[in-house]
N, CA, C and O atoms as CSV, one atom per row, in Angstrom:
chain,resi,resn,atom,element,x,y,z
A,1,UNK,N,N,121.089,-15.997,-21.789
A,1,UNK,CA,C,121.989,-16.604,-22.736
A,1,UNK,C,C,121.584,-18.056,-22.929
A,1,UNK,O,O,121.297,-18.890,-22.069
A,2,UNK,N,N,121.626,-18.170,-24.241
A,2,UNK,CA,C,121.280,-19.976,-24.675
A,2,UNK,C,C,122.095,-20.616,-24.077
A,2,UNK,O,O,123.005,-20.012,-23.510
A,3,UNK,N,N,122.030,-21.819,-24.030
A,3,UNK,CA,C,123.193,-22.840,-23.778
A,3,UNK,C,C,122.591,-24.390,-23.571
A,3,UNK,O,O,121.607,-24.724,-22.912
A,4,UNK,N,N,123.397,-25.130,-24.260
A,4,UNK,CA,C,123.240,-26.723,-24.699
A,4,UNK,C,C,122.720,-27.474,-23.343
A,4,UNK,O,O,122.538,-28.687,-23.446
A,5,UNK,N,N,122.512,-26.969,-22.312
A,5,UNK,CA,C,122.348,-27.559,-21.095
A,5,UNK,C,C,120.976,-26.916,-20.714
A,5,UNK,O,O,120.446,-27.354,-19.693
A,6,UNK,N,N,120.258,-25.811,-21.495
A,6,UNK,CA,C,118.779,-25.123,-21.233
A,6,UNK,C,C,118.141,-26.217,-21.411
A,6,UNK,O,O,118.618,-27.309,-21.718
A,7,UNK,N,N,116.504,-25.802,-21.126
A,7,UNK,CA,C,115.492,-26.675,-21.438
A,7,UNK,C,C,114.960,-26.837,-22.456
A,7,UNK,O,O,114.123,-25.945,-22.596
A,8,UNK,N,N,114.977,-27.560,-23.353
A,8,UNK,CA,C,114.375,-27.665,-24.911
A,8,UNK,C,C,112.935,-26.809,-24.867
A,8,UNK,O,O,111.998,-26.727,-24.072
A,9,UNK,N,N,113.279,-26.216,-26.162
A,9,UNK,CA,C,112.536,-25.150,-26.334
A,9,UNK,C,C,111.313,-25.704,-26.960
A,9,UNK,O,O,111.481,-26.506,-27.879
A,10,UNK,N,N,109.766,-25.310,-26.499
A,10,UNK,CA,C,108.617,-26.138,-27.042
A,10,UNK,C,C,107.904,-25.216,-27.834
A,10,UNK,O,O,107.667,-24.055,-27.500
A,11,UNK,N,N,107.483,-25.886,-29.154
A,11,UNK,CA,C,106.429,-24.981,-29.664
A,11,UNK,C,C,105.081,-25.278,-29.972
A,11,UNK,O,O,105.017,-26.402,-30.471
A,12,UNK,N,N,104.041,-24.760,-29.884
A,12,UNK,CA,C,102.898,-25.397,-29.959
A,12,UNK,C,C,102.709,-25.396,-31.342
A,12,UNK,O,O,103.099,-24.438,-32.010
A,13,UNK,N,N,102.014,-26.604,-31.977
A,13,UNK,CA,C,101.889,-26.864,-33.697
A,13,UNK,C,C,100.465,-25.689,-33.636
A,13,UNK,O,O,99.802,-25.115,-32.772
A,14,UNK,N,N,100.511,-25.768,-34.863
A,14,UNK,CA,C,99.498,-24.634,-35.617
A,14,UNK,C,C,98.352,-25.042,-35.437
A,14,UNK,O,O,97.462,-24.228,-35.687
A,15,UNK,N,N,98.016,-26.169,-35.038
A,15,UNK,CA,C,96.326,-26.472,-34.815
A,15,UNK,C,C,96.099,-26.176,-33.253
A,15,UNK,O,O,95.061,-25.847,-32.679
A,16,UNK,N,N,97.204,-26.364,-32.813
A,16,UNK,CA,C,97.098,-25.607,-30.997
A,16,UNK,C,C,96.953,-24.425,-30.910
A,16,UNK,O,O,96.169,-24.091,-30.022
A,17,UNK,N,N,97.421,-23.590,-31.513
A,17,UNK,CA,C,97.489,-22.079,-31.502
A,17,UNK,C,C,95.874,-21.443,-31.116
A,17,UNK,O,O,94.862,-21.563,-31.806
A,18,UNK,N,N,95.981,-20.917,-30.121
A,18,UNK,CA,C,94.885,-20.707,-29.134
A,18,UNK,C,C,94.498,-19.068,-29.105
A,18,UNK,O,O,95.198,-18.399,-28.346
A,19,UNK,N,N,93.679,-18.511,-29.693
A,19,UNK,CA,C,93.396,-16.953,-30.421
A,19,UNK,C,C,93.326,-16.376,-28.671
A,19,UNK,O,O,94.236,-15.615,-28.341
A,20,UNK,N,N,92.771,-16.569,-28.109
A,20,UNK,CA,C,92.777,-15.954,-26.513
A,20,UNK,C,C,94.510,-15.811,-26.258
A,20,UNK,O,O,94.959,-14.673,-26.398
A,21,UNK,N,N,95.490,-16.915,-25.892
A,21,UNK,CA,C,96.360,-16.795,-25.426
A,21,UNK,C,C,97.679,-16.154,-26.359
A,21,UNK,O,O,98.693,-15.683,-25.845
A,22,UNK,N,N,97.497,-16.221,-27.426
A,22,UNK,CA,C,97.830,-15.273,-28.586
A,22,UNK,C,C,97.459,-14.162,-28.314
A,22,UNK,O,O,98.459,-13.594,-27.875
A,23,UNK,N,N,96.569,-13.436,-28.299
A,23,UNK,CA,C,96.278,-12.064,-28.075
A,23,UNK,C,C,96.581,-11.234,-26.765
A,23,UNK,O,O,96.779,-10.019,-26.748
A,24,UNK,N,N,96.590,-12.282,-25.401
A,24,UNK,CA,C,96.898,-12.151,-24.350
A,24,UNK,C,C,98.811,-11.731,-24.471
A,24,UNK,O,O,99.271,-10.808,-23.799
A,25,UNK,N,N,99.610,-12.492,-25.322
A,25,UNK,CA,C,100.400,-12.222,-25.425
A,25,UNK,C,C,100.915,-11.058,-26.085
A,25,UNK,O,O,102.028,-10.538,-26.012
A,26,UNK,N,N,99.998,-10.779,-26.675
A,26,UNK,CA,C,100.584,-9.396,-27.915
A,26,UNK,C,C,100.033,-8.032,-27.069
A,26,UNK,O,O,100.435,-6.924,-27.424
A,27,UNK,N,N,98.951,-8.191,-25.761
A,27,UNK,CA,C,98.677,-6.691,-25.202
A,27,UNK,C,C,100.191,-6.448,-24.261
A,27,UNK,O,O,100.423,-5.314,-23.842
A,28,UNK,N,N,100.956,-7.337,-24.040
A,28,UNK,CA,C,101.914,-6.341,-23.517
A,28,UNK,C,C,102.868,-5.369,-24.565
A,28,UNK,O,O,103.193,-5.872,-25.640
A,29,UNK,N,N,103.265,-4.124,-24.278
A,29,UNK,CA,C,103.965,-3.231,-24.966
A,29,UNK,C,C,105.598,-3.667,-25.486
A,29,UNK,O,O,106.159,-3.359,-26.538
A,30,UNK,N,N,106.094,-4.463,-24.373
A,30,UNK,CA,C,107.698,-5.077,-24.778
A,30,UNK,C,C,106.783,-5.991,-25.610
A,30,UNK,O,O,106.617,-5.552,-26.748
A,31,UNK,N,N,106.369,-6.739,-25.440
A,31,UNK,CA,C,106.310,-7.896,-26.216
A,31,UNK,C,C,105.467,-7.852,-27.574
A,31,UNK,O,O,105.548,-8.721,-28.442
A,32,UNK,N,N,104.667,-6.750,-27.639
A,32,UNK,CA,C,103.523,-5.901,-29.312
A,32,UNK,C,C,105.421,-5.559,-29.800
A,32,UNK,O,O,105.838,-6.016,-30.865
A,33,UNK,N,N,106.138,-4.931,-29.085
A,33,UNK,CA,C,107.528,-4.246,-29.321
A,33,UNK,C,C,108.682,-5.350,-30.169
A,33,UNK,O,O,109.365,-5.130,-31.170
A,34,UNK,N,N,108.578,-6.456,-29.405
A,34,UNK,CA,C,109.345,-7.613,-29.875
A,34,UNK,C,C,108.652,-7.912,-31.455
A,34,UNK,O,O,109.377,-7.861,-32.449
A,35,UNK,N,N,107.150,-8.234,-31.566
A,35,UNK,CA,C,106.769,-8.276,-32.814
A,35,UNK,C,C,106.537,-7.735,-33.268
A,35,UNK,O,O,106.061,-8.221,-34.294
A,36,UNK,N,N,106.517,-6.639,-33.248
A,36,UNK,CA,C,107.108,-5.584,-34.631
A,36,UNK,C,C,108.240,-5.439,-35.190
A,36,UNK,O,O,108.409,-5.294,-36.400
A,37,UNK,N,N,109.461,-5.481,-33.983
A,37,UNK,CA,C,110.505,-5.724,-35.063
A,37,UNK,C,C,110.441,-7.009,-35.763
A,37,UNK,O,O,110.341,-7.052,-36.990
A,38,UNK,N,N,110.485,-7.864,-35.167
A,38,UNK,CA,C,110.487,-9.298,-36.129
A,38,UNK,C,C,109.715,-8.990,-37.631
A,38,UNK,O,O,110.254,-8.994,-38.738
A,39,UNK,N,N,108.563,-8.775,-37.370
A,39,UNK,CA,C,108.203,-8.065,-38.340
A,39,UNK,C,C,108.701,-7.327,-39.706
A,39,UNK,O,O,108.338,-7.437,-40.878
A,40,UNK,N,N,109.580,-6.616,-39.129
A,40,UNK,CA,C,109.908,-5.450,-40.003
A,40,UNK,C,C,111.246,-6.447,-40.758
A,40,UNK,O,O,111.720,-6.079,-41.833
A,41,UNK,N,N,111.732,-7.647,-40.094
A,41,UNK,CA,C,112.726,-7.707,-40.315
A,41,UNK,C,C,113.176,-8.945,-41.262
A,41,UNK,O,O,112.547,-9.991,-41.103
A,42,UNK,N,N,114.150,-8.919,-42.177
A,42,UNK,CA,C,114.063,-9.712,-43.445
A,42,UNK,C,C,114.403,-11.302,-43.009
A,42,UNK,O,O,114.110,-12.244,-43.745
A,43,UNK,N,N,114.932,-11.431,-41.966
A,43,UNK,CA,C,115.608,-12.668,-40.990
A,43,UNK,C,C,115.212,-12.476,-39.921
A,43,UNK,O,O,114.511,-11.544,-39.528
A,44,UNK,N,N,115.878,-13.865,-39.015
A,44,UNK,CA,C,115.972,-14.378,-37.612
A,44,UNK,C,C,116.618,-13.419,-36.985
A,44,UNK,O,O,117.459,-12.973,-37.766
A,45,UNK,N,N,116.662,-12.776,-35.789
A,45,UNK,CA,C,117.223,-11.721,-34.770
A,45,UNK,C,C,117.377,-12.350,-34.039
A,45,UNK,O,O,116.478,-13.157,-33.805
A,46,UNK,N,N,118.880,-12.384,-33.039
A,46,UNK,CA,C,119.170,-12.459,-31.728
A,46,UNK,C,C,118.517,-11.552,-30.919
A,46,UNK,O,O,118.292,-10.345,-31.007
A,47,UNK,N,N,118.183,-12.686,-29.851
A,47,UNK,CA,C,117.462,-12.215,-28.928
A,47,UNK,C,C,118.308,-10.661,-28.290
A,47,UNK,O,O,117.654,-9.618,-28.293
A,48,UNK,N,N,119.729,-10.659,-27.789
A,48,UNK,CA,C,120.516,-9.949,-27.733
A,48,UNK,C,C,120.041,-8.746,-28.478
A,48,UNK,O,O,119.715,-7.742,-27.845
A,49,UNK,N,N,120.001,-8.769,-29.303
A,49,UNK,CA,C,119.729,-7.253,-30.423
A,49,UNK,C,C,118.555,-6.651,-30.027
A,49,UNK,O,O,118.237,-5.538,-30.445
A,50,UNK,N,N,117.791,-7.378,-29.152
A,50,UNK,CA,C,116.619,-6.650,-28.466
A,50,UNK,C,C,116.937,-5.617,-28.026
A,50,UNK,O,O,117.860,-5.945,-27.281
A,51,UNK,N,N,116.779,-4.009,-27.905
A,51,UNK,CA,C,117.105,-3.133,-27.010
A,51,UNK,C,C,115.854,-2.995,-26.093
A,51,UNK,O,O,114.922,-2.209,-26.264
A,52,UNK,N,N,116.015,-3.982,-24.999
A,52,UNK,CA,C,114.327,-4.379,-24.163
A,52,UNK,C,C,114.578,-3.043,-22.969
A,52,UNK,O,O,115.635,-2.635,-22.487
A,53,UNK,N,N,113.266,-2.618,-22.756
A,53,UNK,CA,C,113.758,-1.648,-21.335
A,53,UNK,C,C,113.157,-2.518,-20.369
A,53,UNK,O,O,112.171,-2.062,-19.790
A,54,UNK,N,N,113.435,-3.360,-20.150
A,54,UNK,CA,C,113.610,-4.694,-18.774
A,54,UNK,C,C,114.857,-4.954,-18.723
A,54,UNK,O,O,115.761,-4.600,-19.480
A,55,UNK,N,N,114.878,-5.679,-17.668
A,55,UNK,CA,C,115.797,-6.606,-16.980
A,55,UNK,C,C,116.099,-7.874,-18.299
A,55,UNK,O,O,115.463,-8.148,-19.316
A,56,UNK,N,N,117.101,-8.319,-17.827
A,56,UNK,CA,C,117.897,-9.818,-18.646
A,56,UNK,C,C,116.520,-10.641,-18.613
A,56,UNK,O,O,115.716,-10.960,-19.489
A,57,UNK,N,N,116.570,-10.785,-17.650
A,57,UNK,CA,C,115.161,-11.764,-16.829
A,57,UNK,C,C,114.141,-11.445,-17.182
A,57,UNK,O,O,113.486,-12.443,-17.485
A,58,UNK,N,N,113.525,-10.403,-17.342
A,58,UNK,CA,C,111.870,-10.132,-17.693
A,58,UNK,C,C,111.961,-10.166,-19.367
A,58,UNK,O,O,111.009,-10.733,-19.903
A,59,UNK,N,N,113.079,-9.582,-20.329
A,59,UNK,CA,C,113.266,-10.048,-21.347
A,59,UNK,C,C,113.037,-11.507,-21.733
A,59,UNK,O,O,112.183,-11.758,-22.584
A,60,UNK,N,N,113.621,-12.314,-21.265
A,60,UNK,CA,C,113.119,-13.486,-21.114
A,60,UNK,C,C,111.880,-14.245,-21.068
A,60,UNK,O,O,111.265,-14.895,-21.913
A,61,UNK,N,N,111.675,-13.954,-19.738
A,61,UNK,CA,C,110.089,-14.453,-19.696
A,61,UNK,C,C,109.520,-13.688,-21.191
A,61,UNK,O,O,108.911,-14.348,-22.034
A,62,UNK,N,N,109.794,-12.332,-21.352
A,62,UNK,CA,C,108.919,-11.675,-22.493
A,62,UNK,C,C,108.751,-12.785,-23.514
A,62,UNK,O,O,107.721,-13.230,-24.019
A,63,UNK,N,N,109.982,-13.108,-23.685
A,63,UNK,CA,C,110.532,-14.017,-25.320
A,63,UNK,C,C,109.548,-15.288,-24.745
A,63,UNK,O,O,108.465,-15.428,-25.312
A,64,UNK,N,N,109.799,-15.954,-23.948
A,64,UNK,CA,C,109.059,-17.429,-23.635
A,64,UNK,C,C,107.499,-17.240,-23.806
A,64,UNK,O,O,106.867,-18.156,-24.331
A,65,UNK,N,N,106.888,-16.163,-23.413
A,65,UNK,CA,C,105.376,-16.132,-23.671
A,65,UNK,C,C,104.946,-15.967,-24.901
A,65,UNK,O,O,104.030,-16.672,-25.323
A,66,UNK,N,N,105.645,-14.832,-25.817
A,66,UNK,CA,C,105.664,-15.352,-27.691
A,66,UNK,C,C,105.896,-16.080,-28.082
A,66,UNK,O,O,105.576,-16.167,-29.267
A,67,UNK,N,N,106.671,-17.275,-27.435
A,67,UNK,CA,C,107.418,-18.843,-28.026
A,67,UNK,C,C,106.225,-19.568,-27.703
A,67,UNK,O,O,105.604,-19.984,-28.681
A,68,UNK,N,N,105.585,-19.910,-26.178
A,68,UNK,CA,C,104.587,-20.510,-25.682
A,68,UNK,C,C,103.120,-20.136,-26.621
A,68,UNK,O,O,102.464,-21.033,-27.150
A,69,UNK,N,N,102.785,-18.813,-26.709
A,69,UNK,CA,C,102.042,-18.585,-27.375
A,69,UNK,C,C,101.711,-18.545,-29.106
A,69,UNK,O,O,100.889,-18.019,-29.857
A,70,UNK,N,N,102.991,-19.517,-29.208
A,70,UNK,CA,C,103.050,-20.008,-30.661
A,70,UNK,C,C,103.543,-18.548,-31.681
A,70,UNK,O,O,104.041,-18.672,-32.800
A,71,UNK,N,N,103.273,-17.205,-31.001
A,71,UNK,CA,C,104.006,-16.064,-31.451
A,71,UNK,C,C,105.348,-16.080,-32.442
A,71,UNK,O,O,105.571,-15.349,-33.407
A,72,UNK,N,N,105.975,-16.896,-32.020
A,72,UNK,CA,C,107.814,-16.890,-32.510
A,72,UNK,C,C,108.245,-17.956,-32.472
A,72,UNK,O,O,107.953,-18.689,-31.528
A,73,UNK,N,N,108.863,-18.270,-33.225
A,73,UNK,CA,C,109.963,-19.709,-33.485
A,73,UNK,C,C,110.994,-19.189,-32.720
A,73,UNK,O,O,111.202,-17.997,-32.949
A,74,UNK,N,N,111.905,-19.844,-31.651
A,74,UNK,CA,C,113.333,-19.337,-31.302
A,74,UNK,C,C,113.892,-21.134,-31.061
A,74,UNK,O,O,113.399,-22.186,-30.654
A,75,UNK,N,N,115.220,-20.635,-31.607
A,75,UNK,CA,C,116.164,-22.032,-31.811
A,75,UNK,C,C,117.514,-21.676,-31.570
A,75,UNK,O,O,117.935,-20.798,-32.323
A,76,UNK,N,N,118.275,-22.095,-30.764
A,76,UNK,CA,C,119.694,-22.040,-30.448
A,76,UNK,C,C,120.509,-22.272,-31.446
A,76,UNK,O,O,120.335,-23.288,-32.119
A,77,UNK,N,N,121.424,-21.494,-31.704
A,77,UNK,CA,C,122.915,-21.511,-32.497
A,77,UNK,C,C,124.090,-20.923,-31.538
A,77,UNK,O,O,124.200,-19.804,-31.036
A,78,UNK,N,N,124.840,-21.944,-31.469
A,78,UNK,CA,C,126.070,-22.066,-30.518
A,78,UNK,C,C,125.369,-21.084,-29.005
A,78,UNK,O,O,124.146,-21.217,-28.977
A,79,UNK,N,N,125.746,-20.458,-28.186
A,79,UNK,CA,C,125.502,-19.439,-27.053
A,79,UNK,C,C,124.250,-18.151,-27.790
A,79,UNK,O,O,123.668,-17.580,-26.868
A,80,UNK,N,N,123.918,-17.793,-28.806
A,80,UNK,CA,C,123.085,-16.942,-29.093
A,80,UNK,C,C,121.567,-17.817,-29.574
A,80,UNK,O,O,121.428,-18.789,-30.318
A,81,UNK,N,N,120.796,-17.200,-28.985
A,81,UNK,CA,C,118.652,-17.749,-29.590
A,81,UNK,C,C,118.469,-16.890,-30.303
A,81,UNK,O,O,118.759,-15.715,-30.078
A,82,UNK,N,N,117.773,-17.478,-31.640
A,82,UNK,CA,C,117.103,-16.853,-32.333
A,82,UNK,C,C,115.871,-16.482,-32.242
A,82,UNK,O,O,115.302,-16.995,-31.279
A,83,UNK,N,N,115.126,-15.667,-32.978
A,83,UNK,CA,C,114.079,-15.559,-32.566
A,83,UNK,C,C,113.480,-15.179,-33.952
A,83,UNK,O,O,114.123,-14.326,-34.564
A,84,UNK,N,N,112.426,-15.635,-34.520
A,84,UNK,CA,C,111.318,-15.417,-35.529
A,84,UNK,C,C,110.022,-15.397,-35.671
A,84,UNK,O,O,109.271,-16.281,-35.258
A,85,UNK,N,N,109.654,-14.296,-36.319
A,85,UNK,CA,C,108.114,-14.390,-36.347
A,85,UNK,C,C,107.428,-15.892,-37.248
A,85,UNK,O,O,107.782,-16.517,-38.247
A,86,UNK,N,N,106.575,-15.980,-36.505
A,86,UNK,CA,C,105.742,-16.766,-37.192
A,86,UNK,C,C,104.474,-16.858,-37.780
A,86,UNK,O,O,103.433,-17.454,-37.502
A,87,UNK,N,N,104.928,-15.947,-38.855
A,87,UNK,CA,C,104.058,-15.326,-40.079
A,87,UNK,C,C,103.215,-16.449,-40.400
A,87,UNK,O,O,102.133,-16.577,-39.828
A,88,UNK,N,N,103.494,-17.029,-41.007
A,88,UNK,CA,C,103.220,-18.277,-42.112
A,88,UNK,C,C,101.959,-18.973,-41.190
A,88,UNK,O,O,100.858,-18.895,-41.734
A,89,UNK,N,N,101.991,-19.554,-40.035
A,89,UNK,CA,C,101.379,-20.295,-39.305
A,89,UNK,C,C,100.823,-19.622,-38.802
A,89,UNK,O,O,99.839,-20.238,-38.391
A,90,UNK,N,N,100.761,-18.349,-38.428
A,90,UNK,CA,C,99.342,-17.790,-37.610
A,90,UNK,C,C,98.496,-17.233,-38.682
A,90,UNK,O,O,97.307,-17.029,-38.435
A,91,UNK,N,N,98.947,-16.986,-39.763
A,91,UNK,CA,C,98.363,-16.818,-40.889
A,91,UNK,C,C,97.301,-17.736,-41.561
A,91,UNK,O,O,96.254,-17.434,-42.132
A,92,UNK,N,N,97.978,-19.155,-41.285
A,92,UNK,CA,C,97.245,-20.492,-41.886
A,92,UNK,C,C,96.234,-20.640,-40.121
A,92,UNK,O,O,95.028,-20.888,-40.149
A,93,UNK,N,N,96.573,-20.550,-39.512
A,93,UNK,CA,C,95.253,-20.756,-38.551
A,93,UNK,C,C,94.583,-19.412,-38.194
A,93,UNK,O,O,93.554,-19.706,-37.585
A,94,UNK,N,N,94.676,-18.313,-38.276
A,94,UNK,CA,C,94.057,-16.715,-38.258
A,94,UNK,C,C,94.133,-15.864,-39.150
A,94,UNK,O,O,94.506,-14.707,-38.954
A,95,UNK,N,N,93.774,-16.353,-40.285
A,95,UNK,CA,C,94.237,-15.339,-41.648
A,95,UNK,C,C,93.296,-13.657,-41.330
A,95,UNK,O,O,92.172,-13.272,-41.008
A,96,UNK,N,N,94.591,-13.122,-41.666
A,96,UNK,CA,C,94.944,-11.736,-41.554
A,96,UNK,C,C,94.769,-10.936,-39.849
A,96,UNK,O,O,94.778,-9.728,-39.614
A,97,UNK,N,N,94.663,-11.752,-39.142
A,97,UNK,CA,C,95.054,-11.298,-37.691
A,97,UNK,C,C,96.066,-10.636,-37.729
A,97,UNK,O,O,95.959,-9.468,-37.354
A,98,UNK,N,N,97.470,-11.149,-38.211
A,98,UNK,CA,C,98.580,-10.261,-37.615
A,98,UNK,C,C,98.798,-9.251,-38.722
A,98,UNK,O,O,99.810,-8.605,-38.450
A,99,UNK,N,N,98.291,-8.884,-39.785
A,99,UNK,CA,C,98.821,-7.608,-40.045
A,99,UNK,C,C,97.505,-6.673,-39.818
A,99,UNK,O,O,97.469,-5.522,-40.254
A,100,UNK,N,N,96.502,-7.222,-39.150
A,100,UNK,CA,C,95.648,-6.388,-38.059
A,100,UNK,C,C,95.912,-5.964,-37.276
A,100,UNK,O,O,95.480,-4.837,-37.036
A,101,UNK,N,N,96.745,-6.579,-36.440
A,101,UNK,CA,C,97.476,-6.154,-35.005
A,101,UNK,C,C,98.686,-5.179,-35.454
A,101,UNK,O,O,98.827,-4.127,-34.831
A,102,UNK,N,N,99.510,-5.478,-36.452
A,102,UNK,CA,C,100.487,-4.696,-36.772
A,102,UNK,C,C,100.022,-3.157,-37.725
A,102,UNK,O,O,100.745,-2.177,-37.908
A,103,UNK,N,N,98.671,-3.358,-38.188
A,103,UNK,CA,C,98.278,-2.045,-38.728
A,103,UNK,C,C,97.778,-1.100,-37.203
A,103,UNK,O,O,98.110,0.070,-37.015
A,104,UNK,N,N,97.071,-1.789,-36.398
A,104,UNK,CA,C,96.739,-1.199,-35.477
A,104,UNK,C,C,97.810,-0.847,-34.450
A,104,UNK,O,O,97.294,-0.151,-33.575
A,105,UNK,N,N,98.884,-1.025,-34.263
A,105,UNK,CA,C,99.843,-0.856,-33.404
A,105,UNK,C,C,100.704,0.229,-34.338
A,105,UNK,O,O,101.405,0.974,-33.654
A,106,UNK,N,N,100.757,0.390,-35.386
A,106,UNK,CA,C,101.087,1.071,-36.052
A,106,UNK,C,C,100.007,2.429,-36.192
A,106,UNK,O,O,100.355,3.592,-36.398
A,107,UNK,N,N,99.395,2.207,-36.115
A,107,UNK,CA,C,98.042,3.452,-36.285
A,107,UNK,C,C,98.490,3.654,-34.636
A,107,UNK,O,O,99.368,4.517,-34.613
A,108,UNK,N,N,98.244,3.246,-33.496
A,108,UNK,CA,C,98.329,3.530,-31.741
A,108,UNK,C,C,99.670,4.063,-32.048
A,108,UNK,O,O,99.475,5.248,-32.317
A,109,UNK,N,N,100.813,3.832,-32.138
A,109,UNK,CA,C,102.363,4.269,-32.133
A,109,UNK,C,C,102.057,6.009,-32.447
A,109,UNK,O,O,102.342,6.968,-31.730
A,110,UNK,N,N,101.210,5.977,-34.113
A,110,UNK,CA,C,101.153,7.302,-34.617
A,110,UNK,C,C,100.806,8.472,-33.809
A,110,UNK,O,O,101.300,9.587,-33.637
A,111,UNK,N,N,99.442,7.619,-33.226
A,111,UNK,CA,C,98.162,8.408,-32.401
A,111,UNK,C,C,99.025,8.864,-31.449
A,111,UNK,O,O,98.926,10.085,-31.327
A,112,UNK,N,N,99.850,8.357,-30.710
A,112,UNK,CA,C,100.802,8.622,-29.530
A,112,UNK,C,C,101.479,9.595,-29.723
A,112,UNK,O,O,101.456,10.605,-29.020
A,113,UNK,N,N,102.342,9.376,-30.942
A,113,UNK,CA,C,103.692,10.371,-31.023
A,113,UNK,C,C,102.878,12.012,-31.366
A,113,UNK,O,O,103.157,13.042,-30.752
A,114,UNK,N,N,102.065,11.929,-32.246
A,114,UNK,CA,C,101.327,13.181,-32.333
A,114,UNK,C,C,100.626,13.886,-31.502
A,114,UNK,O,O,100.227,15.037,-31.680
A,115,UNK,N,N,100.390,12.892,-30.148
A,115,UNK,CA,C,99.865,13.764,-29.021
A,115,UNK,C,C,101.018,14.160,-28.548
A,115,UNK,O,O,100.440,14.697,-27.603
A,116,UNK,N,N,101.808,14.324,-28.396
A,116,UNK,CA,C,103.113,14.324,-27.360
A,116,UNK,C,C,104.079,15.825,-28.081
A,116,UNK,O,O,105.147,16.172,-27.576
């Protein structure tokens, strides 16, 4: 849960954005999971609306390594964090990376469900 007494939330500017630690962030499955919905989605999502299969806590850390890794904008409003993709800027420093990753996670999702 947010709250006015957390640690200010840091984001790295778009010329920091580091293609190793970016990608490092997107091979985990919760967290490829977190950006896809953002993705899909027309607005900012509470973190809350995550249906994460972790803990409170590993949710967390999840969210802080997409924030750290320049992945997501998240900003406090009253007790709830937001959370947003950050299309625009990984775009202007990696053009067409992320709807690479999101075609391919989308193609792996398919490959999966049809074996099963």
């Amino acid at each position: 849960m947010a709250s006015r007494t957390s640690t200010p939330l840091t984001h790295p500017d778009v010329s920091e954005l580091d293609l190793f630690r970016l990608m490092a962030a997107m091979t985990d499955p919760v967290r490829l999971a977190i950006v896809i919905r953002l993705a899909g989605s027309s607005g900012d999502i509470p973190c809350t609306d995550f249906a994460l299969p972790v803990t409170k806590s590993a949710g967390t850390r999840h969210f802080r390594v997409l924030r750290e890794a320049g992945v997501i904008h998240q900003y406090d409003v009253g007790v709830r964090r937001m959370s947003r993709l950050r299309s625009d800027d990984l775009e202007a420093r990696f053009p067409g990376l992320l709807n690479l990753i999101l075609q391919e996670a989308a193609h792996f999702n398919r490959d999966d469900r049809q074996a099963s």
